[in-house]
C-alpha positions in Angstrom: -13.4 13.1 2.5 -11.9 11.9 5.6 -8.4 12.8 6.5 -6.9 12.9 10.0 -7.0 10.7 13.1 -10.5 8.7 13.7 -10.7 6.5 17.0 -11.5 2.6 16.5 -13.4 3.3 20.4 -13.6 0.5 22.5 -17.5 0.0 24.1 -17.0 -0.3 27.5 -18.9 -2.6 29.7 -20.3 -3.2 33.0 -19.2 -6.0 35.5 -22.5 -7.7 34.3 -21.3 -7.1 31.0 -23.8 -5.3 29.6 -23.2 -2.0 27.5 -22.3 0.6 29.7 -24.6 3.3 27.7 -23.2 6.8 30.4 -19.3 5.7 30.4 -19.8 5.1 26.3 -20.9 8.8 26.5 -18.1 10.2 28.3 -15.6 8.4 25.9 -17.2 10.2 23.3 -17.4 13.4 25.2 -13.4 12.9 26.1 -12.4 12.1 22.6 -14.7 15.3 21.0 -13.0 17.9 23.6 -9.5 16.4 22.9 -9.5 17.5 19.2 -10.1 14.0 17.6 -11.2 14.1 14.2 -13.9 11.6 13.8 -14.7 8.3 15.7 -15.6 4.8 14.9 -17.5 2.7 16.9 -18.3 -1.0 16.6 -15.2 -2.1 14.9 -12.6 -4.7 15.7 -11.6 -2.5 19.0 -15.4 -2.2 20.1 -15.7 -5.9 19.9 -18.3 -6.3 17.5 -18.2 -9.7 17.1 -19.7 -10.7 20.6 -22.3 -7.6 20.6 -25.5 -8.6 18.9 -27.0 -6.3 16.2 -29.0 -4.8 18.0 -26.3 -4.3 20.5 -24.0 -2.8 17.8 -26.7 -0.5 16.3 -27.5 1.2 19.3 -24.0 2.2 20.6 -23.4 3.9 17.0 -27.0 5.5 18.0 -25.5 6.5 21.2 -22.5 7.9 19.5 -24.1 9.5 16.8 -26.1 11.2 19.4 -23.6 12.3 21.4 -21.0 13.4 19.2 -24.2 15.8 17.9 -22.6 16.3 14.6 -19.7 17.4 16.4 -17.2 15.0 14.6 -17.9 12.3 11.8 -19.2 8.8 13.3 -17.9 6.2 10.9 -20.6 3.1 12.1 -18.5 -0.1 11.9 -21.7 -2.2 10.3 -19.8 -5.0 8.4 -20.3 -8.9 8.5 -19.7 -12.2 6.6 -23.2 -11.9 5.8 -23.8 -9.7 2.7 -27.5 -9.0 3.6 -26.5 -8.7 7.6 -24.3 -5.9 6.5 -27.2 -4.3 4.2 -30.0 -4.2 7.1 -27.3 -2.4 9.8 -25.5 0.0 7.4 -29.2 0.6 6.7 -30.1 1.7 10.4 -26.6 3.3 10.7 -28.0 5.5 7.9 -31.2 6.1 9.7 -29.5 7.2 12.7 -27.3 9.7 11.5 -24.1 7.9 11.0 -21.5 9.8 8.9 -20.2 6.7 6.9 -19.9 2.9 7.2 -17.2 0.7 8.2 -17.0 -2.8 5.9 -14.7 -5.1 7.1 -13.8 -7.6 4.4 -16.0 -10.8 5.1 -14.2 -12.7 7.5 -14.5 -16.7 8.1 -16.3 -17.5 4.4 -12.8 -16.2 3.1 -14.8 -15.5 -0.5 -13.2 -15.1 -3.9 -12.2 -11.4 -5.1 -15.0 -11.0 -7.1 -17.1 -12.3 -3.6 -15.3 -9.1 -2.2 -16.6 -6.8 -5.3 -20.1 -8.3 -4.8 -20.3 -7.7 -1.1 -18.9 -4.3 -1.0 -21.2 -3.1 -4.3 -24.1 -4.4 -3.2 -24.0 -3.0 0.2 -23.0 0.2 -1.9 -25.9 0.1 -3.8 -28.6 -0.6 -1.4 -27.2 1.7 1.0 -26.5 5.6 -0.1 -23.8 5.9 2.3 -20.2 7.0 2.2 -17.9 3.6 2.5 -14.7 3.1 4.0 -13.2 -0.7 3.0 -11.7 -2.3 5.8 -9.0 -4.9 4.9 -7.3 -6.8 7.7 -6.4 -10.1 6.3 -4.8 -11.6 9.4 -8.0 -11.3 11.2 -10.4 -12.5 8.4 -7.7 -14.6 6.3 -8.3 -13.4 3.0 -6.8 -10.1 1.6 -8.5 -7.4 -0.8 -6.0 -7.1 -3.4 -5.3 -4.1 -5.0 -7.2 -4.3 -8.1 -10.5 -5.8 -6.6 -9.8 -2.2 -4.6 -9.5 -0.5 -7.7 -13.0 -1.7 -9.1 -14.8 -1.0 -6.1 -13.5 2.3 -6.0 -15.1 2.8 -8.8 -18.6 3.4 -6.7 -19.4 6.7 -6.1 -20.3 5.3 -2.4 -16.8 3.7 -1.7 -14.5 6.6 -1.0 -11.7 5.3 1.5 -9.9 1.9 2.8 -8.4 1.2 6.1 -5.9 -0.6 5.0 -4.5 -3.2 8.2 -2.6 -5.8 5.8 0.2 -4.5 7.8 2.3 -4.6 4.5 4.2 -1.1 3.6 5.0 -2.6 0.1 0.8 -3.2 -0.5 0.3 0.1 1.0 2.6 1.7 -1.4 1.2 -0.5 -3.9 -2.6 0.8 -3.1 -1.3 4.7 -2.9 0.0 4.3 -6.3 -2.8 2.5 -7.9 -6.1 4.4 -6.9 -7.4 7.6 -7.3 -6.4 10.6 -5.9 -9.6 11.3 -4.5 -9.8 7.4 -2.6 -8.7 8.1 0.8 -6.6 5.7 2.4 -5.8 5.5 6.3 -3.9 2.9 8.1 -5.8 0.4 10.4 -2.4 -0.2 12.3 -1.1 2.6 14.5 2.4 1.6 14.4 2.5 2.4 10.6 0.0 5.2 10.8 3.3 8.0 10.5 5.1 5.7 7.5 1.8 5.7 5.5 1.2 9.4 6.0 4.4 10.4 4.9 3.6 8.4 1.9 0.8 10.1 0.8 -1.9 8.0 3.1 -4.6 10.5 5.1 -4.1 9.5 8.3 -5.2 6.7 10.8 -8.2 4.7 12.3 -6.5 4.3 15.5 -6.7 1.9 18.7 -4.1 3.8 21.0 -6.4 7.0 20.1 -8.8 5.8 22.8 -6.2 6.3 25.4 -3.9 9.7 23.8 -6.5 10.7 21.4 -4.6 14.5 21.4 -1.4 13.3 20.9 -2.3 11.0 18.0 -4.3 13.9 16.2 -1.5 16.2 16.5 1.3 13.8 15.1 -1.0 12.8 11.7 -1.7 16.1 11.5 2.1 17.2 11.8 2.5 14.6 8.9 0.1 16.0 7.0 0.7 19.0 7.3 4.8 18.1 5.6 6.7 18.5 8.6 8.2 15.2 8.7 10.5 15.5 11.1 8.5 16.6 13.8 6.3 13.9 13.1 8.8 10.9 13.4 10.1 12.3 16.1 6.7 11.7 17.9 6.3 8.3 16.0 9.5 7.3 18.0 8.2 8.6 21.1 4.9 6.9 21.0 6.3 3.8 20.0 6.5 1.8 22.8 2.8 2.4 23.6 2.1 1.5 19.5 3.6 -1.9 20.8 1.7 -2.2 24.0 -1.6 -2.5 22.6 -0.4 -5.3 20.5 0.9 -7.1 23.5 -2.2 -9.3 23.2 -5.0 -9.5 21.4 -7.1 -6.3 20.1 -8.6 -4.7 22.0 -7.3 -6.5 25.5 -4.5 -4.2 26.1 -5.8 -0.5 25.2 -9.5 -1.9 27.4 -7.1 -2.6 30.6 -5.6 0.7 29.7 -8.5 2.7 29.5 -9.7 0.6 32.6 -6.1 1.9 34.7 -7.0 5.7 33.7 -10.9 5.4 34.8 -12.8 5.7 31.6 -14.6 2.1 31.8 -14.6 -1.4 34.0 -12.4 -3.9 33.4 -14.7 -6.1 31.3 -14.8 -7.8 28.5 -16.9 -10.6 26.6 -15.7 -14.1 26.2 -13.5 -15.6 24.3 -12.5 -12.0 25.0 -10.1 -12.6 28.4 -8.2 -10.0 30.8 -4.1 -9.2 30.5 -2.0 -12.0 32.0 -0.4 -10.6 35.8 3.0 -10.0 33.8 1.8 -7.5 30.7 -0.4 -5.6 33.5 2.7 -4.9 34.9 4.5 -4.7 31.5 1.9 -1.8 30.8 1.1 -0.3 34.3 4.7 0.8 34.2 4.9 2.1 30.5 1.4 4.1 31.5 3.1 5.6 34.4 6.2 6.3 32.5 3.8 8.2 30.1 2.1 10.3 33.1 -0.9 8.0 31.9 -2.1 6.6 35.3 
């Protein structure tokens, strides 16, 4: 069901920090025309977790409405609170969203079957297609592979972005679940390994800044020409690393802030680049013709 390159898009703000609702519609506008396969808003990169619910429902509303059914939106509706989850995967429904984004409950850590529970139930209540979104070093418990396997088992679950940011669980996960569950990385520098290992592409961060670049190289991968493929893994590399140079999404916001898609703003504990990796990435982005 979904297979390509999807962008984790960052919700830009104004100096006042409020949503800014026109430069969110450009983004989306920008990312449509440059051959991106589906985008994801109000996930880690869109800084969900200082956006308030009603907040994070209306930018999917405004993406849903913008893309116009041009691409899949994939509404990033998750929480630590089971029934929190329910009520905005609900509205994401309403709206028009595509498919729902569940990150695995972060903070409350819970038990496997606490995982099962909270994915199921949301699963249940909501008839809407389910991507899993496991990234243990942000919520400090990981989906193992098994509790995976059962809720794949839902006819709502269909897919996991998988961000352990461990090639040997990867592998593991590819092996283990259906042919039919799609798995995508959540990490961009292991988007090309997990491809070529059978994975269907990427939920991507670095997308927001070379959105046709990164759709062409899954899609190389994809399509079994490997060598063509890590060949532009290699080449993008060194901006893979950039927007890890601090905390997600810090780097790829300034970035998208240097080539004029959105302010310079961000919500605390959220905090701007330090002086030296502005210059660390000003001169990769020029190297790249990006600024």
């Amino acid at each position: 069901m979904f297979q390509g390159t999807y962008t984790a898009l960052i919700t830009p703000f104004r100096d006042d920090g409020a949503v800014d609702e026109p430069a969110l519609r450009r983004l989306v506008n920008a990312q449509i025309e440059a051959g991106i396969d589906g985008i994801v808003p109000m996930g880690t990169t869109g800084e969900s977790p200082t956006v308030t619910h009603t907040e994070n429902v209306r930018v999917v509303e405004i993406v849903v409405d913008e893309a116009n059914g041009r691409v899949p939106v994939i509404a990033g509706t998750g929480s630590n609170s089971t029934s929190e989850a329910v009520d905005m995967t609900t509205q994401a429904k309403r709206i028009g969203a595509t498919a729902s984004l569940q990150v695995a409950p972060y903070y409350n850590k819970p038990s496997q079957e606490g995982f099962y529970r909270h994915f199921t139930t949301i699963a249940d209540e909501v008839d809407l297609p389910m991507i899993v979104y496991n990234i243990p070093g942000r919520t400090g418990k990981n989906i193992e592979t098994a509790t995976l396997k059962r809720v794949a088992t839902h006819s709502n679950i269909v897919a996991v972005k998988e961000a352990s940011g461990s090639i040997p669980q990867m592998m593991e996960v590819l092996e283990a679940l259906p042919e039919d569950f799609d798995v995508l990385s959540g990490d961009d520098n292991l988007a090309f390994p997990l491809t070529a290992l059978g994975g269907r592409g990427v939920v991507s961060v670095v997308s927001n800044l070379i959105p046709g670049r990164m759709s062409s190289m899954i899609r190389t991968a994809i399509d079994g020409d490997i060598v063509a493929a890590r060949k532009e893994h290699f080449a993008l590399l060194p901006l893979f690393r950039a927007v890890f140079l601090d905390t997600n999404p810090i780097p790829i916001k300034y970035m998208m802030h240097r080539a004029g898609y959105c302010a310079e703003s961000y919500r605390l504990p959220m905090v701007s680049l330090s002086d030296e990796n502005k210059r660390k990435v000003d001169a990769l982005m020029k190297e790249y013709g990006l600024a």
